[in-house]
MILUM-776791 format. One record per residue (C-alpha): residue number from 1; residue in one letter; x, z, y. Coordinates in pm, whole numbers. Layout:
num; residuo; east; up; north
NUM; A; X; Z; Y
...
This chain:
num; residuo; east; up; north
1; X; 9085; 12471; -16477
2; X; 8657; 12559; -16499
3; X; 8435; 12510; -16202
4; X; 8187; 12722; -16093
5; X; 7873; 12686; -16294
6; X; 7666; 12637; -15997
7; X; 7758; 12337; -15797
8; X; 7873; 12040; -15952
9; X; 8046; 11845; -15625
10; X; 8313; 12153; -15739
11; X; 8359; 12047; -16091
12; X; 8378; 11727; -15951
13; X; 8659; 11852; -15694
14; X; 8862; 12008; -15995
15; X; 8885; 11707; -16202
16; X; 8950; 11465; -15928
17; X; 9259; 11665; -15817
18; X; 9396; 11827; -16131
19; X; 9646; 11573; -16169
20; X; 9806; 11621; -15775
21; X; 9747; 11988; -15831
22; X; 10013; 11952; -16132
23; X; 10221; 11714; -15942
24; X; 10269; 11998; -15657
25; X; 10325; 12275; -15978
26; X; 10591; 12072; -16122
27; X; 10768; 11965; -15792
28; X; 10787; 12324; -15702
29; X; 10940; 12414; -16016
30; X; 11207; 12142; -16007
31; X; 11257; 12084; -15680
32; X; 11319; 11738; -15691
33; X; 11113; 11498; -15399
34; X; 10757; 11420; -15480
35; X; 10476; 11374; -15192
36; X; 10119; 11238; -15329
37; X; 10102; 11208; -14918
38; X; 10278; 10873; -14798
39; X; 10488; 10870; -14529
40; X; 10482; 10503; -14416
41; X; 10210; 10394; -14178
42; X; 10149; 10086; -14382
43; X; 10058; 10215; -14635
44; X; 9684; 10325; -14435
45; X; 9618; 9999; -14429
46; X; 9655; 9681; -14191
47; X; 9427; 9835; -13923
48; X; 9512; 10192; -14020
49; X; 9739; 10256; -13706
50; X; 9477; 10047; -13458
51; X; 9182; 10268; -13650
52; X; 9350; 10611; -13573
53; X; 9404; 10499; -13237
54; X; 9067; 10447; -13184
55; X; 8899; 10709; -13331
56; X; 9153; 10934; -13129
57; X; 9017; 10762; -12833
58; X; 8643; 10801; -12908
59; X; 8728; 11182; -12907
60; X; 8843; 11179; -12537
61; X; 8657; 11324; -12199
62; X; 8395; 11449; -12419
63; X; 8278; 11835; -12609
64; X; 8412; 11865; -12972
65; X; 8140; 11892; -13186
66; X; 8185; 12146; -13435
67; X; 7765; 12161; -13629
68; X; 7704; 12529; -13700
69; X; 7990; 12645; -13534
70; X; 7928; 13066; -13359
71; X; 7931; 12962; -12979
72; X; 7844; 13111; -12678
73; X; 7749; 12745; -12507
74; X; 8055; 12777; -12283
75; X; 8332; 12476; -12346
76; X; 8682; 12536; -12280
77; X; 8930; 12301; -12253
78; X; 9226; 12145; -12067
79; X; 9484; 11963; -12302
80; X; 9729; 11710; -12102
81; X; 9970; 11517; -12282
82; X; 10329; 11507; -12211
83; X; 10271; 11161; -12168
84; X; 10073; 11147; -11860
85; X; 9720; 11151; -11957
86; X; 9452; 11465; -11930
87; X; 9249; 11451; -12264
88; X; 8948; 11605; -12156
89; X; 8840; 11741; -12443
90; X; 8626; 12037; -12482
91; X; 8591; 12286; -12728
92; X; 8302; 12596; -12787
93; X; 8423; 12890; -12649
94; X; 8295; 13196; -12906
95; X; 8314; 13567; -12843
96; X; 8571; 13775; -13063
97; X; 8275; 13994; -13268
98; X; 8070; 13641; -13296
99; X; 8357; 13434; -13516
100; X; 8436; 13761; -13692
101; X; 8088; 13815; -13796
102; X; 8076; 13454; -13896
103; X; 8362; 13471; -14087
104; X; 8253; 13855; -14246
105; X; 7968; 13681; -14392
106; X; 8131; 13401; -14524
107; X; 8344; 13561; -14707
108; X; 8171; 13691; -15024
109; X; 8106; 13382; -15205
110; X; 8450; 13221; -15137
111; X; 8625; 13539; -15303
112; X; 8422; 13564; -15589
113; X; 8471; 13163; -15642
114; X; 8768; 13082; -15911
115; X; 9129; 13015; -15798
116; X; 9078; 12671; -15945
117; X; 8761; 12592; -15669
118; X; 8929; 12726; -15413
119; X; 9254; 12516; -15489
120; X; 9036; 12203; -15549
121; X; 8840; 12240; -15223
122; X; 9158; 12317; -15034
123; X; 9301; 11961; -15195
124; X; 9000; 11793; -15114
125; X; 9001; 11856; -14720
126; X; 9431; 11771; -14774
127; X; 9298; 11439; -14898
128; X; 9065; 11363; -14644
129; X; 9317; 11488; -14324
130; X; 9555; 11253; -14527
131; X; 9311; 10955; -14500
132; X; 9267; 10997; -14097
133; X; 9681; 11069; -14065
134; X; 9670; 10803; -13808
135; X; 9410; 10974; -13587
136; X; 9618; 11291; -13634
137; X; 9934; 11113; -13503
138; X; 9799; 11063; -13198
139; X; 9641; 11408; -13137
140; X; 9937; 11548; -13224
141; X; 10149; 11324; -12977
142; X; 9969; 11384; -12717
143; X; 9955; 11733; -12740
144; X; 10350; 11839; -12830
145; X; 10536; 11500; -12694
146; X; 10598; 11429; -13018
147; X; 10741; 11018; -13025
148; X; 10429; 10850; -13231
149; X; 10699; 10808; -13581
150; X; 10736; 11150; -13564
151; X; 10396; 11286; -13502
152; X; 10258; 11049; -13774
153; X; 10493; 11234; -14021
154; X; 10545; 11561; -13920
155; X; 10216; 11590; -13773
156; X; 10052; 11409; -14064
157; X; 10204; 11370; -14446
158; X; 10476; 11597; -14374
159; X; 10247; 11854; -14282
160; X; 10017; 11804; -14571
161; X; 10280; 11824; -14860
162; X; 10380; 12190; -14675
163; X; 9995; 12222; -14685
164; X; 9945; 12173; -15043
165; X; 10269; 12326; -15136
166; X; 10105; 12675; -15025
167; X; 9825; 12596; -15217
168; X; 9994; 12525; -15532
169; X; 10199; 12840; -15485
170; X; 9838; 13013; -15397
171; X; 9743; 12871; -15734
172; X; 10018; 12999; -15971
173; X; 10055; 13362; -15863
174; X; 9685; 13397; -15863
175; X; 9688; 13292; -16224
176; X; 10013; 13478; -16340
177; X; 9759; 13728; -16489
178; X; 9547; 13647; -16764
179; X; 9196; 13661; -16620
180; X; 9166; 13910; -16954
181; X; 9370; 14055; -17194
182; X; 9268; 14286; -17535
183; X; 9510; 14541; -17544
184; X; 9593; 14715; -17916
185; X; 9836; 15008; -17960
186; X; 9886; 15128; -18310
187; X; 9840; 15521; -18389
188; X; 9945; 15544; -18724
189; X; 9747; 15707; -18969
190; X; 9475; 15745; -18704
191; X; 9241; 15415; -18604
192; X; 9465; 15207; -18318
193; X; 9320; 15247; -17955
194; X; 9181; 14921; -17831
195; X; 9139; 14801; -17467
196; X; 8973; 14529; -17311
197; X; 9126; 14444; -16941
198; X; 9009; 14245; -16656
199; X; 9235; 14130; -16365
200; X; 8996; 14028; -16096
201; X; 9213; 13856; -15778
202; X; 9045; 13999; -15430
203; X; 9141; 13836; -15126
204; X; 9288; 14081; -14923
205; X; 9051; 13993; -14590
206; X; 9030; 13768; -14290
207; X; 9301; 13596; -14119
208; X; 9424; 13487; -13817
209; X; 9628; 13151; -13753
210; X; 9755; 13149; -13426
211; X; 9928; 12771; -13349
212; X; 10224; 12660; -13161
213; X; 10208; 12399; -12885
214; X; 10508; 12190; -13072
215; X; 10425; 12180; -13451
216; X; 10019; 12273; -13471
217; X; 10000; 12116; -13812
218; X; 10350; 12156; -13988
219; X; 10374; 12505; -13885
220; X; 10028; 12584; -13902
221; X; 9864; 12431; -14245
222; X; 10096; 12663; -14484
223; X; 9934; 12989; -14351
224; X; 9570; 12811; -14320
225; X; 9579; 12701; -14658
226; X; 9784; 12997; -14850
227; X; 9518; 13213; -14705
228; X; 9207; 12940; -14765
229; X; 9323; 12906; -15116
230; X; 9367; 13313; -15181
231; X; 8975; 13369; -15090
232; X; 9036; 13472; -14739
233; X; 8823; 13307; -14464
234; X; 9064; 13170; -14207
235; X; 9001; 13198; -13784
236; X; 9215; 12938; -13607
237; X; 9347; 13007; -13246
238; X; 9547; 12710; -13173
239; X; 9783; 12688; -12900
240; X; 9561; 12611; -12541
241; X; 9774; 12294; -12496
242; X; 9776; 12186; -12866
243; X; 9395; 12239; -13010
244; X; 9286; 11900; -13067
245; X; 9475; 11884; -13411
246; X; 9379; 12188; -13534
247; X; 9030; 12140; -13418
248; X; 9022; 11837; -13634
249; X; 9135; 12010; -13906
250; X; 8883; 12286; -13868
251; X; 8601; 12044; -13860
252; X; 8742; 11858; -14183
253; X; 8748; 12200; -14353
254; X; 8402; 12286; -14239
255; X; 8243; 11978; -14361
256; X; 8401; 12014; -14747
257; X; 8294; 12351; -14756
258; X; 7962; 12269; -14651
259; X; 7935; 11989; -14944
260; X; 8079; 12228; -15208
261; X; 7804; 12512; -15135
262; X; 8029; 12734; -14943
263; X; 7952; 12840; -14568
264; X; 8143; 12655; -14350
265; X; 8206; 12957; -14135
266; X; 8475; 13061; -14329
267; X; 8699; 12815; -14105
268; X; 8596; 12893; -13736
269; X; 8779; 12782; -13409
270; X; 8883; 12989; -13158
271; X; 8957; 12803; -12857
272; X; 9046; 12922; -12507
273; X; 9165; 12815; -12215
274; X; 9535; 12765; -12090
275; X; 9627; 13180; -12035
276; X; 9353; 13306; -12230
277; X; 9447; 13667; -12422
278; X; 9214; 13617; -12727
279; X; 9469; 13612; -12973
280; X; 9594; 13950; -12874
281; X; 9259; 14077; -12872
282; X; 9172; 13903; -13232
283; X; 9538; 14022; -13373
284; X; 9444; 14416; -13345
285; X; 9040; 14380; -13452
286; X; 9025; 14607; -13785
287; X; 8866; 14324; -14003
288; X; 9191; 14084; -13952
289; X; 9395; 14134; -14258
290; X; 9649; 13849; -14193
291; X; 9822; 13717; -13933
292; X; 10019; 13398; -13918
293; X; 10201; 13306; -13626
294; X; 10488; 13066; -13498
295; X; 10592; 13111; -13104
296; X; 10813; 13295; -12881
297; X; 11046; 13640; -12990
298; X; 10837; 13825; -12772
299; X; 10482; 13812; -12893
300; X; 10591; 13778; -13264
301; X; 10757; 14132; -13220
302; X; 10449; 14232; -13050
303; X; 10241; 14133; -13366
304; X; 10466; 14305; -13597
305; X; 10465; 14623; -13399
306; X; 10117; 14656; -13318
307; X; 9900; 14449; -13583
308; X; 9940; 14716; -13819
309; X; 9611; 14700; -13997
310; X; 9743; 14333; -14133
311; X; 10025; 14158; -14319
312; X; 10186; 13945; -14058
313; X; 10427; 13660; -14120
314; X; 10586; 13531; -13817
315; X; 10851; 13248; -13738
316; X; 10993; 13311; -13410
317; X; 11314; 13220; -13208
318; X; 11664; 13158; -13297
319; X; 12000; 13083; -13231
320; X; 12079; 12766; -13474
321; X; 12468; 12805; -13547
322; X; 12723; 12472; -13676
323; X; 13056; 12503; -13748
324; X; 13315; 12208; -13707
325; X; 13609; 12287; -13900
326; X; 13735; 11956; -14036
327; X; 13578; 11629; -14222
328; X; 13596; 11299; -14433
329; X; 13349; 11125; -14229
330; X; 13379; 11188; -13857
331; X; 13208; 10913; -13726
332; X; 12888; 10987; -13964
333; X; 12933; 11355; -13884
334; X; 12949; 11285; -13526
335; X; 12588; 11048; -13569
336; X; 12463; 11309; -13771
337; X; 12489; 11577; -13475
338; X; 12396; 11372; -13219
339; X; 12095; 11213; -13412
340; X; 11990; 11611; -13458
341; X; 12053; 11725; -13094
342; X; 11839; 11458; -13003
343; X; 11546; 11440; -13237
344; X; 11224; 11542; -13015
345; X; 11418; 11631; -12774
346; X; 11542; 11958; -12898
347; X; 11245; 12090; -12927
348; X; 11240; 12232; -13299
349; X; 11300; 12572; -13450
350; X; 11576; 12415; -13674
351; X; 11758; 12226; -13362
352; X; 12128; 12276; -13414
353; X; 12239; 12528; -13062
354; X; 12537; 12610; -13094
355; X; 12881; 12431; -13237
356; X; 13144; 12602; -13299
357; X; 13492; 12443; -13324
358; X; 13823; 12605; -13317
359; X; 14026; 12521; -13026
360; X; 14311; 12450; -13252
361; X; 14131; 12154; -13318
362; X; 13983; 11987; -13620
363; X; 14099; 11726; -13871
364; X; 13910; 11447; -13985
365; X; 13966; 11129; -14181
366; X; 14078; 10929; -13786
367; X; 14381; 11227; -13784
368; X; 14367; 11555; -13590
369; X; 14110; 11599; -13302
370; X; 14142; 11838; -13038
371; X; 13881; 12033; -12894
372; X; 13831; 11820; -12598
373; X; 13849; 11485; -12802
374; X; 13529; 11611; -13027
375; X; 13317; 11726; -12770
376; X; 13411; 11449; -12537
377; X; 13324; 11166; -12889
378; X; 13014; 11414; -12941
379; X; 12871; 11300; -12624
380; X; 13007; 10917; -12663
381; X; 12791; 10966; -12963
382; X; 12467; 11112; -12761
383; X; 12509; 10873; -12526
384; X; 12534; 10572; -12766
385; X; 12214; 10680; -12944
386; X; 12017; 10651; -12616
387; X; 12150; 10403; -12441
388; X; 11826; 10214; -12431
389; X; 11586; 10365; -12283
390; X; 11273; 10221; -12513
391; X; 11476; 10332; -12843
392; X; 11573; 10668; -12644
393; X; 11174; 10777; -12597
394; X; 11117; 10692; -12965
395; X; 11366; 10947; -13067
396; X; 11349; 11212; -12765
397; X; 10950; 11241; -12737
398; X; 10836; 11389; -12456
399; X; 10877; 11735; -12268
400; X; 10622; 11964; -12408
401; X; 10611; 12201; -12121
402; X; 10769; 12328; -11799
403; X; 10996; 12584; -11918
404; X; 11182; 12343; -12144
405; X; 11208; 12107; -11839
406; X; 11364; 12387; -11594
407; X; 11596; 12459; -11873
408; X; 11719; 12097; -11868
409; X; 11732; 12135; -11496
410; X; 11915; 12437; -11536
411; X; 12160; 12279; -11739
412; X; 12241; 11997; -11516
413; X; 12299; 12239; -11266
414; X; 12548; 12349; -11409
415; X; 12438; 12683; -11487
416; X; 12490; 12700; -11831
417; X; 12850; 12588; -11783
418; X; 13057; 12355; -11758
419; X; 12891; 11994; -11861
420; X; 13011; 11782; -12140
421; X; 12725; 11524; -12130
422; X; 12438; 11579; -11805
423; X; 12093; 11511; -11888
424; X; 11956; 11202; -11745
425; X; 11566; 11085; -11693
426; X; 11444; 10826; -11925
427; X; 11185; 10588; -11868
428; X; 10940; 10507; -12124
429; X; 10801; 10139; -12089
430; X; 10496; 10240; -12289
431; X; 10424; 10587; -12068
432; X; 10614; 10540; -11719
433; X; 10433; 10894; -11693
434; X; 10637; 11122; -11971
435; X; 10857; 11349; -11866
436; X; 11188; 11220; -12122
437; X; 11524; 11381; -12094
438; X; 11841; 11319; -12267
439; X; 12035; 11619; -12384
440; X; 12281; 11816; -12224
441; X; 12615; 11913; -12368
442; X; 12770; 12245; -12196
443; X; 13097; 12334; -12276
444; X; 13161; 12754; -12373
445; X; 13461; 12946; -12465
446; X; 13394; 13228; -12718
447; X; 13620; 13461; -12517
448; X; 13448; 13432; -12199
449; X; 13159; 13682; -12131
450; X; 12963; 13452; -11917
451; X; 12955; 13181; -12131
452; X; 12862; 13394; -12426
453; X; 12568; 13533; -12250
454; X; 12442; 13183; -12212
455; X; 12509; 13090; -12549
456; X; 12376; 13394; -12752
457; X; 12033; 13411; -12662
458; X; 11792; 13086; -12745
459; X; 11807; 12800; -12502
460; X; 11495; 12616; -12676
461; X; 11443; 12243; -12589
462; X; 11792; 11977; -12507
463; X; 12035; 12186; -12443
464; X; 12360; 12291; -12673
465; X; 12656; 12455; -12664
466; X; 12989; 12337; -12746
467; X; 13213; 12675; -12825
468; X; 13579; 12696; -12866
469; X; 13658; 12935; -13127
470; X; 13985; 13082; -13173
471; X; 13983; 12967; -13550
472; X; 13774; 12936; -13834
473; X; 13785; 13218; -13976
474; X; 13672; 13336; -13587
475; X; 13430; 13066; -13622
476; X; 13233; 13194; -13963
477; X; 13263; 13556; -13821
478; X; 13055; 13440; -13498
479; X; 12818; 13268; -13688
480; X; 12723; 13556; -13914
481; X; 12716; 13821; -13605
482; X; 12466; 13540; -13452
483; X; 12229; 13521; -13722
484; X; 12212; 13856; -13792
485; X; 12178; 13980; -13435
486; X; 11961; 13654; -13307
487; X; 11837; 13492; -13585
488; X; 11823; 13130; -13719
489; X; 11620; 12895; -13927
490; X; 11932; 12674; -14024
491; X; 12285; 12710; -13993
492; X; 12580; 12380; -14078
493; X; 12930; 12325; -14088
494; X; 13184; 12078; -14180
495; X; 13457; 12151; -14355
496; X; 13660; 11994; -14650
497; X; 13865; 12311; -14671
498; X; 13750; 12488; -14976
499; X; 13839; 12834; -14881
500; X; 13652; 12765; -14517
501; X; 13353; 12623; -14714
502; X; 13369; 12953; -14945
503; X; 13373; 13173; -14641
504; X; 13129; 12977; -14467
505; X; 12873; 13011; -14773
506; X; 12914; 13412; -14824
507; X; 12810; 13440; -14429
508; X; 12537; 13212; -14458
509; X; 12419; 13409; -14768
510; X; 12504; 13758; -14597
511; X; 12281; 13716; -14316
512; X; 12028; 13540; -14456
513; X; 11999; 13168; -14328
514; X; 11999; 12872; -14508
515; X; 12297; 12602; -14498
516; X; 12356; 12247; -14452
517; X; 12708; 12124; -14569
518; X; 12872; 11801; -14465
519; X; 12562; 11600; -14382
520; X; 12711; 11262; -14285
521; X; 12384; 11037; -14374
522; X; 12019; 11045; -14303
523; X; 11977; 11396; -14388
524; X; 11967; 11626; -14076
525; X; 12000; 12016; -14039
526; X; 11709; 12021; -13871
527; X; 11461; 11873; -14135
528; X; 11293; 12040; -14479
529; X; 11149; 11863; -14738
530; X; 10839; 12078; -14880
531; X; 10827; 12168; -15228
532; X; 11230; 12141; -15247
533; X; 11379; 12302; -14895
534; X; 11269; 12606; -14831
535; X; 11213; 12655; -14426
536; X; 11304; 12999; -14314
537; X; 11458; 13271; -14560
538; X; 11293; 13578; -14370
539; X; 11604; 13742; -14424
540; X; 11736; 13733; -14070
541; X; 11547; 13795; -13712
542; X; 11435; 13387; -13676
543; X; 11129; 13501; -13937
544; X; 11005; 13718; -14192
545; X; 10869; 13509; -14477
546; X; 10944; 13167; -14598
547; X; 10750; 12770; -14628
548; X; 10702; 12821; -14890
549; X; 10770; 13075; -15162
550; X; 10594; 13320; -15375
551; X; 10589; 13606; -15141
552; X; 10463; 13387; -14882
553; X; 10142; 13422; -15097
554; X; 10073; 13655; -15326
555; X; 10014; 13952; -15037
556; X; 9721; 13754; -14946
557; X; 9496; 13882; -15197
558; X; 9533; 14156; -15502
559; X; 9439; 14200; -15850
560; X; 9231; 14434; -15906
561; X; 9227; 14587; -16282
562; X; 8913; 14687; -16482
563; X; 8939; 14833; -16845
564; X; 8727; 14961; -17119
565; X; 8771; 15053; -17476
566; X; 8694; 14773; -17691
């Protein structure tokens, strides 16, 4: 790797991350686990967690302050947590043409800068979101209702290893190409014709990042950095209800940019209030080139219909299929599933929705189970898990937002079906305020047209679906229609029937979603590990690109050729 003659704080930046730069290269090519990111609050330091806390604190009832930042002088705002508090934090409100111009002229000197800068700058704000993970924790908690464990993780390490993974992938396909090449072809008698080629990478333009109110960093830092560490200048729209940790993030960015020599306007903000339509408005402006997006069906089809002037990648909803055929383990498969029904309440892209077992029943290691007995253990299972109501908020989080709430209300109801296990309020000692609910368990029949319309169409947040199948075979054949049709991000089964698992495996590879098999421990369906699991295939309807892969990259910029004779 060479630095930019001009500024040494880049040299500087190359050398002092060369060797995690490699780390993320060589985990990517075996996928095997590596993080350079640590995933145990301890290891921040004694007062690491009471630090974070703090600083998240000091950032309360008051304007973000964003130096240099395009801004009319307005301040939007409005963030509540799920946990009972208003945040009152403001942000500067910008007009559309202001952060694009901002960003325009930007842009020149971070696309003529090497791969390698770019990749070491992009490392360099990683490192330093990395040191403040605690402070991150909290914003993200109490923004999505993330439980504080899980925010710290997948709000904070988790999210930077998907982070850097883009950039490493960034890195390699923009150097797959020499930067030149001499080129010699031999004309026999006559002299040989002789070539000298340059492949020049150009970014391919500004892009967009729009957030999601449940994931803000995890979902959003692969796109931010693929396109950061391509040459393109990035404009972040977070989610009204979740800007606080992108905002910090944006200022982060802003501030290494700043110390490398590069304008800090190639990150801007733009923040809105709860309703706003900027991102519509931003999505279909000429100059936006990509578009990265995580949300709801609707708007993500919207994007990929009309923002036709850029390459979008979207991750949108999806019906999460498991099949239940038979098992070694049912106790740990039974923990398993309710551990993953449970975790944040539901409220992830890769939540299991729908389990399929044949009505025939299933056979485990404890003899045959019938239908009834598996669903009816199932909930035993739920139930056991969050019994307490103190361990029960650690795992559940909180409600991000009304329409997951009427959905568990809907549920109880009892108009999803018939209930297997009834959502029930939980109390958290720590915020008497959160809205907690346990899941609910609804009972379906495959052949029944009324349960089928519930159970084919995303029910996002607690809510699954227990479905008696008239067999497996019926079972594999639902799932593949399903993920074809609706979409998925993940898809499991358990089975110790070869031919089932075989079947099971050609769906799965059919319609494009990837599988979990026989998880009985403390891996879930629901979780990826970044620079081994790939989230997404986009392959099926759930999303059209992949954390994190070579095409999830290399249409962020081009390589441009120039040649002359020797």
């Amino acid at each position: 790797m060479t630095a930019p003659a001009d500024h040494p704080f880049v040299a500087e930046l190359i050398d002092r991350h060369q060797q995690t730069l490699t780390g993320a290269l060589d985990a990517s090519a075996s996928r095997d686990y590596w993080s350079p990111y640590p995933e145990f609050a301890k290891a921040y330091g004694e007062t690491g967690m009471a630090d974070g806390k703090a600083a998240f604190e000091a950032l309360l009832d008051s304007p973000f302050a964003l130096e240099g930042h395009p801004g009319s002088g307005e301040l939007v705002g409005g963030e509540t947590s799920p946990y009972g508090q208003a945040l009152g934090v403001t942000y500067p409100h910008a007009e559309p043409q202001a952060l694009i111009a901002a960003l325009t002229a930007a842009q020149p000197a971070w696309a003529a800068a090497s791969p390698a800068a770019r990749a070491a700058v992009c490392l360099e704000i990683l490192a330093r979101i990395n040191a403040r993970s605690h402070e991150f924790a909290h914003a993200v908690m109490h923004t999505t209702g993330q439980a504080y464990g899980m925010a710290f993780q997948a709000g904070g390490p988790h999210a930077q290893d998907r982070g850097l993974e883009a950039v490493a992938y960034a890195y390699a396909e923009q150097t797959r190409l020499p930067k030149q090449a001499s080129w010699t072809k031999p004309q026999g008698k006559r002299d040989p014709l002789s070539m000298v080629k340059d492949f020049t990478v150009v970014p391919r333009g500004l892009a967009l990042l729009i957030g999601c109110n449940t994931f803000p960093t995890w979902n959003g830092f692969p796109g931010l950095f693929a396109s950061l560490a391509t040459g393109n200048p990035v404009l972040v729209k977070p989610h009204s209800r979740a800007t606080l940790p992108l905002a910090l993030t944006v200022k982060i960015a802003r501030e290494v940019l700043a110390e490398a020599g590069f304008d800090p306007n190639l990150i801007v903000l733009a923040a809105e209030h709860e309703g706003g339509t900027i991102a519509a408005t931003l999505a279909t402006r000429p100059e936006v080139k990509i578009i990265d997006y995580t949300g709801s069906t609707t708007f993500g089809d919207w994007l990929e219909e009309n923002a036709r002037q850029a390459q979008v990648y979207t991750e949108k909803a999806g019906v999460n299929t498991v099949i239940v055929e038979s098992t070694d383990n049912y106790r740990g498969m039974l923990a398993n599933l309710a551990f993953s029904l449970s975790l944040y309440s539901g409220q992830m892209c890769t939540t299991p929705q729908n389990l399929l077992i044949p009505r025939t029943g299933v056979r485990t290691d404890e003899g045959s189970k019938t239908y009834d007995e598996v669903v009816t253990d199932l909930a035993g299972a739920i139930e056991g898990l969050l019994k307490d109501d103190a361990k029960a908020a650690q795992i559940l989080g909180a409600v991000v937002n009304p329409g997951v709430l009427q959905r568990t209300v809907s549920a109880a109801s009892g108009e999803y079906g018939d209930l297997a296990l009834a959502p029930r309020v939980v109390t958290s000692p720590e915020f008497p305020a959160a809205v907690i609910r346990t899941p609910a368990l609804v009972r379906a029949d495959s052949d029944k047209p009324d349960d089928r319309a519930a159970f084919l169409t995303e029910c996002f947040g607690p809510v699954s679906f227990a479905v008696a199948v008239e067999s497996a075979e019926a079972a594999v054949e639902l799932l593949r229609r399903t993920v074809k049709e609706q979409g998925a991000m993940t898809a499991a089964a358990w089975t110790v029937d070869e031919g089932v698992e075989d079947a099971v495996v050609d769906a799965c590879l059919d319609a494009g979603v990837s599988l979990s098999l026989n998880l009985t421990g403390g891996v879930f369906a629901n979780q990826t590990a970044a620079f081994s699991d790939l989230h997404g295939t986009g392959a099926n309807p759930a999303a059209n690109s992949a954390y994190c892969d070579g095409a999830f990259v290399a249409s962020r910029f081009r390589t441009v050729e120039i040649r002359r004779h020797s």
